[in-house]
Structure formats: structure tokens, C-alpha cells
ROSE-4610 file (N, C-alpha, C; in Angstrom, 1 decimal, always signed):
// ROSE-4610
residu = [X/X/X/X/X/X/X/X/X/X/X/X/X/X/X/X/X/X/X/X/X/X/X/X/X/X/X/X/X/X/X/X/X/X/X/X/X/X/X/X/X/X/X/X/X/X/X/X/X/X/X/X/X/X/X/X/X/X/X/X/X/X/X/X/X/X/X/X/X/X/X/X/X/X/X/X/X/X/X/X/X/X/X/X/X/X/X/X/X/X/X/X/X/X/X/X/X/X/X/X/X/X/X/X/X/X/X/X/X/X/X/X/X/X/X/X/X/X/X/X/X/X/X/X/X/X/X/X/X/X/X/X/X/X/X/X/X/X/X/X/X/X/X/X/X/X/X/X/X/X/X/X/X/X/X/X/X/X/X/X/X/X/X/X/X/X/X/X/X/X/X/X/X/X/X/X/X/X/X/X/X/X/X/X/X/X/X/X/X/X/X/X/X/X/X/X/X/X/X/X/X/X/X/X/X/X/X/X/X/X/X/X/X/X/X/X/X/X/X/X/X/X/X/X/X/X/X/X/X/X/X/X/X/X/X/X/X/X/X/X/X/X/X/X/X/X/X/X/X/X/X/X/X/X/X/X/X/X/X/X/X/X/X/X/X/X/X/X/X/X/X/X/X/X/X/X/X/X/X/X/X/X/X/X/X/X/X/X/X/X/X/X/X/X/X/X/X/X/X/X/X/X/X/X/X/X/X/X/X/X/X/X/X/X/X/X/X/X/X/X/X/X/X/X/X/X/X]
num = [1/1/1/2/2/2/3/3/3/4/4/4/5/5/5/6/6/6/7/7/7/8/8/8/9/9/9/10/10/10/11/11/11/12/12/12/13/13/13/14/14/14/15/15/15/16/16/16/17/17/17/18/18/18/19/19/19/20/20/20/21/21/21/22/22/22/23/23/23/24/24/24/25/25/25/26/26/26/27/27/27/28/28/28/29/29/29/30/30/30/31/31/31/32/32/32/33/33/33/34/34/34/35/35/35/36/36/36/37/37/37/38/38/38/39/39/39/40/40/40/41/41/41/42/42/42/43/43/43/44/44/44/45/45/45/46/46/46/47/47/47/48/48/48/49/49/49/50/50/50/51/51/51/52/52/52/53/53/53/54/54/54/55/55/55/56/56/56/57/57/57/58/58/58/59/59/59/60/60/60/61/61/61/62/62/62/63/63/63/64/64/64/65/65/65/66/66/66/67/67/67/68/68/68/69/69/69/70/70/70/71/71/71/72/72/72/73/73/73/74/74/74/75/75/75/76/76/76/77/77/77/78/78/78/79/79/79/80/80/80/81/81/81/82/82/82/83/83/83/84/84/84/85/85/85/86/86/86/87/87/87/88/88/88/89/89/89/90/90/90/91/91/91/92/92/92/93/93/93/94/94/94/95/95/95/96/96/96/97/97/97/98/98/98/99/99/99/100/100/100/101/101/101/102/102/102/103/103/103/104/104/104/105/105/105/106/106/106/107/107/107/108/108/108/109/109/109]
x = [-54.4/-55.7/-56.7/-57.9/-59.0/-59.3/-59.7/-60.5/-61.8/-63.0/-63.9/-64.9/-64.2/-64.6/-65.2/-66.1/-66.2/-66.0/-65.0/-64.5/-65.9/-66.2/-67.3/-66.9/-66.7/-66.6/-67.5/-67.2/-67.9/-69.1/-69.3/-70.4/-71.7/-70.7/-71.5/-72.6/-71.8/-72.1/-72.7/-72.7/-73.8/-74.8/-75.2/-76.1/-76.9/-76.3/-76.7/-77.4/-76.5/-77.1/-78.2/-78.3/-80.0/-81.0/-80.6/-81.3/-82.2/-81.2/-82.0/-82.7/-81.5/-82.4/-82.7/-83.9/-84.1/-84.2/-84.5/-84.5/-83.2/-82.5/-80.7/-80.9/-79.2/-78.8/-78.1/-77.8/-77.1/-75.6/-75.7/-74.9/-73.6/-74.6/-74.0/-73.5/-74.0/-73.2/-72.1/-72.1/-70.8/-69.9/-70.4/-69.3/-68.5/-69.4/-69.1/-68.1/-68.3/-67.6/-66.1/-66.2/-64.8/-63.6/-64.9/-64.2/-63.1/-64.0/-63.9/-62.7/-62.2/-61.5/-60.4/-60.5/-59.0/-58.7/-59.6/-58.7/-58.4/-58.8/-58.1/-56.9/-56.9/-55.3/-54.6/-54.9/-53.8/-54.0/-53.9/-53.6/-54.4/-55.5/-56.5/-57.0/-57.2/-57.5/-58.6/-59.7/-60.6/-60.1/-60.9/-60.5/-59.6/-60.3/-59.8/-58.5/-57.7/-56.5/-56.5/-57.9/-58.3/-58.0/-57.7/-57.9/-59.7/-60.1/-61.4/-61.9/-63.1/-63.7/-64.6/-63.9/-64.6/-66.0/-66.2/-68.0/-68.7/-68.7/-69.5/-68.8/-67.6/-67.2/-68.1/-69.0/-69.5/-70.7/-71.3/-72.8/-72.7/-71.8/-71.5/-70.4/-69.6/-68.2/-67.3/-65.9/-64.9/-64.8/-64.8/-64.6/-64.2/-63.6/-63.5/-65.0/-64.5/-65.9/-66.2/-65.7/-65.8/-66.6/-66.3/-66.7/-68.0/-68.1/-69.3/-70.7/-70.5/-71.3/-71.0/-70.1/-70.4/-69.7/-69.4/-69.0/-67.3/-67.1/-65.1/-64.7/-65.6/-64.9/-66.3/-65.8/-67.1/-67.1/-68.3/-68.6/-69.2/-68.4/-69.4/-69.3/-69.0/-69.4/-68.4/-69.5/-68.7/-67.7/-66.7/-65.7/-64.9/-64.8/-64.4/-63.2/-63.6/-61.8/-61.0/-59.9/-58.7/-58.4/-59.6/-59.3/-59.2/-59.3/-59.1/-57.7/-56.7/-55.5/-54.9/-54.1/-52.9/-53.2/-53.5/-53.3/-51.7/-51.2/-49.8/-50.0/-50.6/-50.5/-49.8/-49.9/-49.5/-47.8/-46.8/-45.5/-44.8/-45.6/-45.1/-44.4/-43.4/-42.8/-43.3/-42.9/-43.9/-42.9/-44.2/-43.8/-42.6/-42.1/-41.2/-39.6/-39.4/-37.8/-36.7/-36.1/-35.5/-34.4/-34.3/-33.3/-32.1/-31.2/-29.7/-29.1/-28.0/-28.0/-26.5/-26.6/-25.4/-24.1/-23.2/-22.5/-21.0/-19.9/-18.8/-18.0/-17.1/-16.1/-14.9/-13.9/-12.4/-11.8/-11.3/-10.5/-8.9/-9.1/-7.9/-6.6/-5.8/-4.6/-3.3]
y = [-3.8/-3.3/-4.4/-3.7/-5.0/-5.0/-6.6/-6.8/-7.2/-6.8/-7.2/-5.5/-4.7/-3.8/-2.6/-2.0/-0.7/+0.7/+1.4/+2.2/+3.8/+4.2/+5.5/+6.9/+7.8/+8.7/+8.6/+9.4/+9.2/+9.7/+10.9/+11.4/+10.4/+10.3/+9.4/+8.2/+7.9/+6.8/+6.7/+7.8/+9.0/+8.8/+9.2/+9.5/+8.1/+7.1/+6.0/+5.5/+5.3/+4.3/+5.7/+6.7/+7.8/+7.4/+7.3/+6.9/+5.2/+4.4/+2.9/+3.1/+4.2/+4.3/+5.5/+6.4/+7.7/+8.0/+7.0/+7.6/+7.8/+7.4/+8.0/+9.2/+9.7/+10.9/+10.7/+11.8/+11.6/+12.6/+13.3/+14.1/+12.6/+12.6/+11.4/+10.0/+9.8/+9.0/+9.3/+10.3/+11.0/+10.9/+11.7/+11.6/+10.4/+9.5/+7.6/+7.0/+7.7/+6.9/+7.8/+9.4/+9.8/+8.9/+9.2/+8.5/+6.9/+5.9/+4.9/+5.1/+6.0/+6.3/+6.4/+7.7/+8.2/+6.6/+5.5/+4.9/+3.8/+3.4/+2.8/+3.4/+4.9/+5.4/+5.2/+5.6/+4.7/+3.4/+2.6/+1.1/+0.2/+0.7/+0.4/-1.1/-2.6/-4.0/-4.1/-5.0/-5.9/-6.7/-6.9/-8.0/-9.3/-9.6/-10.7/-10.7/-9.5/-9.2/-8.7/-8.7/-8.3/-6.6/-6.2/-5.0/-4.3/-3.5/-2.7/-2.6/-3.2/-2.2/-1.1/-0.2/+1.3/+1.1/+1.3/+1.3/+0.8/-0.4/-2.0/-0.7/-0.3/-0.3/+1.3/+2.2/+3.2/+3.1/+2.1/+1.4/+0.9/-0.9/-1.6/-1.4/-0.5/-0.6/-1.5/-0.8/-1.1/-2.7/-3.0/-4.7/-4.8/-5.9/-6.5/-6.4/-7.2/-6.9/-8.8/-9.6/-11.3/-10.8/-9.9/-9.8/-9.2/-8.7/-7.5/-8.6/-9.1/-9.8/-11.5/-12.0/-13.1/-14.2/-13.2/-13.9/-13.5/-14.4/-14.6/-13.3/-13.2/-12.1/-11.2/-10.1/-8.8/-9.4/-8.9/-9.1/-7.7/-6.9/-5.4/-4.6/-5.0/-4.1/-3.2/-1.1/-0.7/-0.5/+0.2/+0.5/+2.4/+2.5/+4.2/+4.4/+5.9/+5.7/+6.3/+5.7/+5.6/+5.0/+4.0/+2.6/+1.3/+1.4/+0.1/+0.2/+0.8/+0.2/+0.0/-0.9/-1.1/+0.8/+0.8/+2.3/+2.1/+3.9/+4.0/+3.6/+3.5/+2.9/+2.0/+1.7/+0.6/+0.9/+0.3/+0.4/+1.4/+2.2/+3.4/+3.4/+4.0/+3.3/+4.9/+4.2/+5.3/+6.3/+7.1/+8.9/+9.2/+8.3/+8.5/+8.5/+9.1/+9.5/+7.9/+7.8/+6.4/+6.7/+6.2/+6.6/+5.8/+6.6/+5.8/+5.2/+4.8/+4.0/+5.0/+5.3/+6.1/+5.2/+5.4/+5.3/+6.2/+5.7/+6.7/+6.0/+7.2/+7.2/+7.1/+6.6/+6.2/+7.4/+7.5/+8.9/+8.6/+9.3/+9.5/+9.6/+8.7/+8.4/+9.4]
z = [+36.6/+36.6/+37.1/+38.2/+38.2/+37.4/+37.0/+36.1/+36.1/+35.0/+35.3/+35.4/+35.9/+36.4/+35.1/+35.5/+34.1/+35.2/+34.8/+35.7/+35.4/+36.7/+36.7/+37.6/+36.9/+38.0/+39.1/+40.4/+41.6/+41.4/+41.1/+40.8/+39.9/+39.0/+37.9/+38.9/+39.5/+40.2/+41.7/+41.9/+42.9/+42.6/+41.1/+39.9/+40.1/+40.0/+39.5/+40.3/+41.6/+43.0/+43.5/+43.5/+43.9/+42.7/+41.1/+40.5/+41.0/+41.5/+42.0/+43.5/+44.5/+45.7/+46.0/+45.3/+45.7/+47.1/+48.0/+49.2/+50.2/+49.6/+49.8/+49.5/+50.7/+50.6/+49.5/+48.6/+47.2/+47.8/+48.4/+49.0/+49.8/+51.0/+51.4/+50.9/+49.7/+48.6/+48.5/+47.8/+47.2/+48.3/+49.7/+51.1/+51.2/+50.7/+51.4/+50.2/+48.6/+47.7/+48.1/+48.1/+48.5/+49.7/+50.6/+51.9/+51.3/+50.7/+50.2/+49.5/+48.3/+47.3/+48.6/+49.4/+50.0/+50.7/+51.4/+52.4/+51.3/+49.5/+49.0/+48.3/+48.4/+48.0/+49.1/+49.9/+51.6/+51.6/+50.4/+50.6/+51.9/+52.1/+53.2/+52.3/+52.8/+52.8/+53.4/+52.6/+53.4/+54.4/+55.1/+56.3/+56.2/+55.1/+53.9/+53.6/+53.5/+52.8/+51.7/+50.9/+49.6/+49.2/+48.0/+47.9/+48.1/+48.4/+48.5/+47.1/+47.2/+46.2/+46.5/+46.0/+46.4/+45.9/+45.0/+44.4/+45.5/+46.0/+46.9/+48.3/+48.7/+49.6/+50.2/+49.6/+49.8/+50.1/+50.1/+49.9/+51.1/+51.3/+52.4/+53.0/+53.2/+54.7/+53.9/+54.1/+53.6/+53.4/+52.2/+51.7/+50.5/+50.0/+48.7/+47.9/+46.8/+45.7/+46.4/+46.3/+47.4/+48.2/+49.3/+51.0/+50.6/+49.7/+49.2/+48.9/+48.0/+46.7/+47.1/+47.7/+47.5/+46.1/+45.7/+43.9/+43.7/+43.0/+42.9/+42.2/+41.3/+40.3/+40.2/+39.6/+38.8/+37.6/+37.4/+35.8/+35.6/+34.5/+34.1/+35.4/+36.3/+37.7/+38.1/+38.3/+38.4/+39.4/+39.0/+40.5/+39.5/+40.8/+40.8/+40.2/+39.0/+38.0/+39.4/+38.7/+39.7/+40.8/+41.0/+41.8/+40.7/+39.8/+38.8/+38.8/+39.4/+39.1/+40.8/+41.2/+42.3/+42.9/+44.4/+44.9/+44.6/+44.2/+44.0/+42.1/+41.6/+40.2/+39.9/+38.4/+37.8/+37.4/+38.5/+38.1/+38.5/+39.1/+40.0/+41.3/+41.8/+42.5/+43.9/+44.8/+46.4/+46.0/+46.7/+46.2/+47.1/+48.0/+49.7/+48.8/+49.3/+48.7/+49.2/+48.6/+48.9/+49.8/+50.7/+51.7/+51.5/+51.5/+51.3/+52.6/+52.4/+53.9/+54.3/+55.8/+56.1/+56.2/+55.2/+54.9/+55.6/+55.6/+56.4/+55.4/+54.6/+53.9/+54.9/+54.3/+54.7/+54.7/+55.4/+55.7/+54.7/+54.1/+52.6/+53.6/+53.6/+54.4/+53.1]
């Protein structure tokens, strides 16, 4: 899990950033944190190599919470539920079917 982070639904967090900048689209918020969410579920990286943080990443264009802010770590700061864990989750292994390797049996003599 990141740490540091207080996880907010998107909405919620829609809510929040129109509540500081009423003159945003709140519609278009929402557009920008989704967008953000799908390309950190497709394992999408900061430039850095960092993982995204969605919250910072719907505001300012795909980046780390570093590339964002400037600062090593979050403190309190939010990030979107179901980006606080590894995209693919914690321990989950890819949804891709494991491919076996073609193998040729011995012809039974």
C-alpha cells in the first residue's frame, strides 16, 4: 500500500478540489481523475519510473506524488480508493492465464 496517503472516492474528491477551485469544471474533474485511475490500472509510470499518483495526476498530467509536489513522501495526502495499492493488487497475481510451455510427449514404445 502507498503510504502516507488517505484514500477518497473520486467523486469525493471532485467535491473537494470544486470546493478550493470553483472555477473548474467539476464534471471535468471527475473526467480527469477517471482517466488517471484507468491508466494507473494499466500499470501506466511517471517519467521518473515512479508509480502515478492519481489524485496530483488529474489536476497536473500523469506523474508521481515527487514529480507532482516536489516532496519525497505524502503526508495525509489524498490519493484515489483503489490506487493505494500496487495496480493488479496486493499479492494478486495477472488476470492472463499462465501459459504452459508446449511440450511433446514420448511416443509410448
Amino acid at each position: 500500500m502507498k503510504k502516507g496517503f488517505i484514500p477518497i472516492r473520486p467523486d469525493e474528491f471532485a467535491d473537494f478540489i470544486f470546493e478550493e477551485c470553483p472555477d473548474l469544471n467539476r464534471a471535468e474533474i471527475v473526467e480527469e481523475i477517471l482517466y488517471a485511475k484507468s491508466e494507473y490500472k494499466k500499470g501506466k509510470r511517471c517519467d521518473c519510473g515512479e508509480e502515478i499518483w492519481v489524485a496530483g495526476a488529474a489536476l497536473a498530467g500523469i506523474a508521481c506524488f515527487k514529480c507532482i509536489t516536489g516532496q519525497d513522501e505524502p503526508y495525509e495526502d489524498f490519493e484515489i480508493e483503489g490506487c493505494c495499492e500496487p495496480p493488479g493488487g496486493v499479492g494478486e497475481k495477472n488476470n492472463k492465464k499462465q501459459e504452459r510451455p508446449n511440450r511433446r510427449r514420448r511416443p509410448r514404445r
